[in-house]
SERO-4910 file (N, C-alpha, C, O; in steps of 0.05 Angstrom, whole numbers):
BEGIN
 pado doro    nc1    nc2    nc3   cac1   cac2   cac3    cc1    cc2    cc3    oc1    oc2    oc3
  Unk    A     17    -24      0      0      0      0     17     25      0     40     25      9
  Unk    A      6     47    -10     11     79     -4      3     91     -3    -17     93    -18
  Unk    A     10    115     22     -9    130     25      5    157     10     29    160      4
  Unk    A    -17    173      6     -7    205     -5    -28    227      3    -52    234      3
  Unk    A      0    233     10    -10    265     28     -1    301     14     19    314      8
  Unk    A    -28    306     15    -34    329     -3    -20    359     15    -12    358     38
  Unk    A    -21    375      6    -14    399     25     -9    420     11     -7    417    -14
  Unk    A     -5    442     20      3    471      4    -26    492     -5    -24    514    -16
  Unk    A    -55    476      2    -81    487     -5    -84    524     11    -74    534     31
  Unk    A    -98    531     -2   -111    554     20   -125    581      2   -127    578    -23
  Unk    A   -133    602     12   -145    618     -1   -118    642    -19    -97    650     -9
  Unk    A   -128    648    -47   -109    655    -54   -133    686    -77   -156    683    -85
  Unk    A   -117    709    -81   -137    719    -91   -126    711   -120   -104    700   -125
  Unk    A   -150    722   -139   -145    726   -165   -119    733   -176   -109    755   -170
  Unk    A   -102    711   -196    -81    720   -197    -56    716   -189    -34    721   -197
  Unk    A    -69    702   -162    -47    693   -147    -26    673   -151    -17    676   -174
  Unk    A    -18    660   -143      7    632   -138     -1    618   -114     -7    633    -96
  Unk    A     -4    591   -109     -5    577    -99     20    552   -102     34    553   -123
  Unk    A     25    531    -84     36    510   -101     35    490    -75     43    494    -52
  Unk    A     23    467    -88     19    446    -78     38    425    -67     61    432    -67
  Unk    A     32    402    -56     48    386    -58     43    359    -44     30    359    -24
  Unk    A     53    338    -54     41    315    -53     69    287    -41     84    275    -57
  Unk    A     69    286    -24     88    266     -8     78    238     -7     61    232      9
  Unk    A     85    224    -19     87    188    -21     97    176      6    117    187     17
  Unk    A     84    156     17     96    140     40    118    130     41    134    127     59
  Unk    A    120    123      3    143    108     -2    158    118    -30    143    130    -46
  Unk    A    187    113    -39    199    127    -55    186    135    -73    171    116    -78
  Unk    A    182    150    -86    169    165   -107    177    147   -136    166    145   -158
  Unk    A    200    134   -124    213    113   -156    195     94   -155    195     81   -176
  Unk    A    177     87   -138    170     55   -145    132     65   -156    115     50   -166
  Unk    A    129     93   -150    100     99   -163    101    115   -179    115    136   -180
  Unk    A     78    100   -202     74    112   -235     54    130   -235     47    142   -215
  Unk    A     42    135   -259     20    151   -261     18    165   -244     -3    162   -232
  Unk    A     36    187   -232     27    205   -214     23    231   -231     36    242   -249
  Unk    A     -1    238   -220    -24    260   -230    -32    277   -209    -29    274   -185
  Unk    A    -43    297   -220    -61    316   -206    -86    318   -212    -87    323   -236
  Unk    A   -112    317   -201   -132    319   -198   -159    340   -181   -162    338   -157
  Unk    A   -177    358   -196   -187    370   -185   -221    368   -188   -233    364   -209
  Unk    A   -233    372   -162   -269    373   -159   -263    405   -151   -251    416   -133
  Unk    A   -278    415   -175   -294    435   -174   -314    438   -167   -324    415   -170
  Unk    A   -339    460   -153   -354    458   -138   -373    455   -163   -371    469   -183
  Unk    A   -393    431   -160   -418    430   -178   -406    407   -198   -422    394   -212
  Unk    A   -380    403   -199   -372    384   -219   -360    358   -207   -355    356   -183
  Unk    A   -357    335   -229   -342    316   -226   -308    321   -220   -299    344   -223
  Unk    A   -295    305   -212   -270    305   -204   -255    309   -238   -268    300   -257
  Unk    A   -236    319   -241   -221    322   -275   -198    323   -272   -190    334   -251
  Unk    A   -180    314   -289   -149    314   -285   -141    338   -300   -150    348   -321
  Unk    A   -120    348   -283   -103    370   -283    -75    370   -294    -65    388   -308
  Unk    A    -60    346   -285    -42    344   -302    -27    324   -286    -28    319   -262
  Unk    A    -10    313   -309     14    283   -301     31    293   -305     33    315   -314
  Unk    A     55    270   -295     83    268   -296     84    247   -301     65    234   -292
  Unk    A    104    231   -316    119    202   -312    141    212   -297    145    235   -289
  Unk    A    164    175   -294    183    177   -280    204    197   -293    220    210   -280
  Unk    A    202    196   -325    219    209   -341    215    239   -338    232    254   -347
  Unk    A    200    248   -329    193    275   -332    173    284   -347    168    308   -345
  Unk    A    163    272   -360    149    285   -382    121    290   -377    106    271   -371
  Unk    A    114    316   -379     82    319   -371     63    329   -391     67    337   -414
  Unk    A     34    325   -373     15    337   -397     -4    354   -377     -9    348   -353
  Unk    A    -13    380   -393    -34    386   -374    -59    395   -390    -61    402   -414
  Unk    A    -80    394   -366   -109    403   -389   -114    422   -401   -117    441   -386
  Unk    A   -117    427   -426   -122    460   -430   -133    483   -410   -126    507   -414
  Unk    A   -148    477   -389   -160    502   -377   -138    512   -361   -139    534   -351
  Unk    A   -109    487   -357    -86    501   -339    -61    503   -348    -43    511   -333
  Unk    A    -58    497   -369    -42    497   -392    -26    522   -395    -39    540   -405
  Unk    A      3    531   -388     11    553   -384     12    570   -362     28    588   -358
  Unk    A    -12    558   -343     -2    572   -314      3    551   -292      7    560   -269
  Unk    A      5    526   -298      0    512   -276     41    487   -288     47    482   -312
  Unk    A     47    483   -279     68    469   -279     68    445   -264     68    450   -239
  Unk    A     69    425   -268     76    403   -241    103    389   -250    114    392   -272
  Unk    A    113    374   -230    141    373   -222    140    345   -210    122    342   -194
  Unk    A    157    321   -213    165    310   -194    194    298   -186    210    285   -199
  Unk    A    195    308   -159    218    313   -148    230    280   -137    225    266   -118
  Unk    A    243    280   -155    264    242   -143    279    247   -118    277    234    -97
  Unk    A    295    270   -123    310    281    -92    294    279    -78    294    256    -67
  Unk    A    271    299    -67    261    301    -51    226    277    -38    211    277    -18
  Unk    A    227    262    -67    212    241    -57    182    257    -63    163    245    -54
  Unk    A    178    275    -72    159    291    -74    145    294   -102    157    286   -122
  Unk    A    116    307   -103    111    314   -130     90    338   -123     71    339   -107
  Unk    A    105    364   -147     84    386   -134     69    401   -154     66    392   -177
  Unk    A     61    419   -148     41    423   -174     41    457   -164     31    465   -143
  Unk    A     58    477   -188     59    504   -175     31    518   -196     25    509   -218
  Unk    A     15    539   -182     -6    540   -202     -3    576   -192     -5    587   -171
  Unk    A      2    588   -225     -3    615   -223    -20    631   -240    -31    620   -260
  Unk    A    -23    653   -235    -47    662   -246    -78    655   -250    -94    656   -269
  Unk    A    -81    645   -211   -103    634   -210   -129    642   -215   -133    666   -215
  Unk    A   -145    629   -219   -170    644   -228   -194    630   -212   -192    607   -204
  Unk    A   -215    643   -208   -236    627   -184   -246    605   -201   -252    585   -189
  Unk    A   -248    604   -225   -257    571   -231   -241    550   -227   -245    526   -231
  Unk    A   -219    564   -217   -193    540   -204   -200    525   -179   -194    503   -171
  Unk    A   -220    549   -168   -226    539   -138   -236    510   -137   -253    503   -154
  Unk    A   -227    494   -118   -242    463   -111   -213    446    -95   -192    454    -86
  Unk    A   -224    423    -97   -201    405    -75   -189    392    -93   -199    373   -105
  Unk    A   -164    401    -95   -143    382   -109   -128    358   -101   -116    357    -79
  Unk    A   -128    340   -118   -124    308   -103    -97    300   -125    -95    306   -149
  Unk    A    -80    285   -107    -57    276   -113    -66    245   -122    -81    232   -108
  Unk    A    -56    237   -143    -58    199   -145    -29    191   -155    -10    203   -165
  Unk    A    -32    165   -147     -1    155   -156    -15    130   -160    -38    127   -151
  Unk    A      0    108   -177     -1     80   -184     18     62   -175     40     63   -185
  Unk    A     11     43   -155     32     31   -138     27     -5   -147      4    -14   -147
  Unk    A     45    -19   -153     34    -49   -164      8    -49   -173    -11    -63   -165
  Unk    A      7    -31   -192    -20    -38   -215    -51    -25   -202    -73    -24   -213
  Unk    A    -41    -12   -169    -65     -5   -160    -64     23   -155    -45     33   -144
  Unk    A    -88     38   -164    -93     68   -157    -97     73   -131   -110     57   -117
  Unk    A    -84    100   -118    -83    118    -88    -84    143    -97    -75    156   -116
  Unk    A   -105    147    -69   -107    181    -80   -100    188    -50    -94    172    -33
  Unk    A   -103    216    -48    -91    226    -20   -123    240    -18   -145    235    -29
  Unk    A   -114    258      3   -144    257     25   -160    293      2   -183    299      0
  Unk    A   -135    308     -8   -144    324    -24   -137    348     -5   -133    341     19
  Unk    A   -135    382    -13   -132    399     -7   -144    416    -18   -143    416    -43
  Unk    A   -156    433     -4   -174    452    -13   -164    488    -27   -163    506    -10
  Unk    A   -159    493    -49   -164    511    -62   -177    533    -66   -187    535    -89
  Unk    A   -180    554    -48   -198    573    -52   -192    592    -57   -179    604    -40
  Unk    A   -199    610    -90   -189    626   -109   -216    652   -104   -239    649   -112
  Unk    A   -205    677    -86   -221    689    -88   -219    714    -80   -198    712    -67
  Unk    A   -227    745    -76   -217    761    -85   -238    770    -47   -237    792    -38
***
């Protein structure tokens, strides 16, 4: 099993910078598919954006250019810096990773984009 723990959430106004971050129980080398994920208020949960082990990421168009994610081998970490926020950003963002073939999500952190 793993667990993952979310952190870095809080109220931010229009515009602002936030940046997340997402800590694995266990080395960050042995979990795949690690992603970012967000519930917006009124909506389904939607992905925000991946990393592989290689580095290589993708993100959704609506964050595409302001939002960056990162994962850190040194530090065992994976974070997700998001600027130029905007209130439809607002909602709880959830960390997942893929550990022996099975999906974990962390408990989520809340996001609140507002002026």
């Amino acid at each position: 099993q793993v667990q993952l723990v979310e952190s870095g959430g809080g109220l931010v106004q229009p515009g602002g910078s936030l940046k997340l971050s997402c800590a694995p129980s266990r080395s960050i080398a042995v979990i795949n598919g690690m992603a970012w994920y967000r519930q917006t208020p009124g909506n389904e949960r939607e992905w925000v954006a991946s990393v592989v082990s290689g580095g290589a990421t993708a993100y959704a168009d609506s964050v595409k250019d302001r939002f960056t994610i990162y994962r850190d081998n040194a530090r065992d970490i994976m974070t997700l810096q998001m600027n130029n926020l905007k209130p439809e950003d607002t909602g709880v963002y959830y960390c997942k990773g893929v550990y022996r073939s099975r999906e974990y999500w962390g408990q989520g952190t809340l996001v609140t984009v507002s002026s």
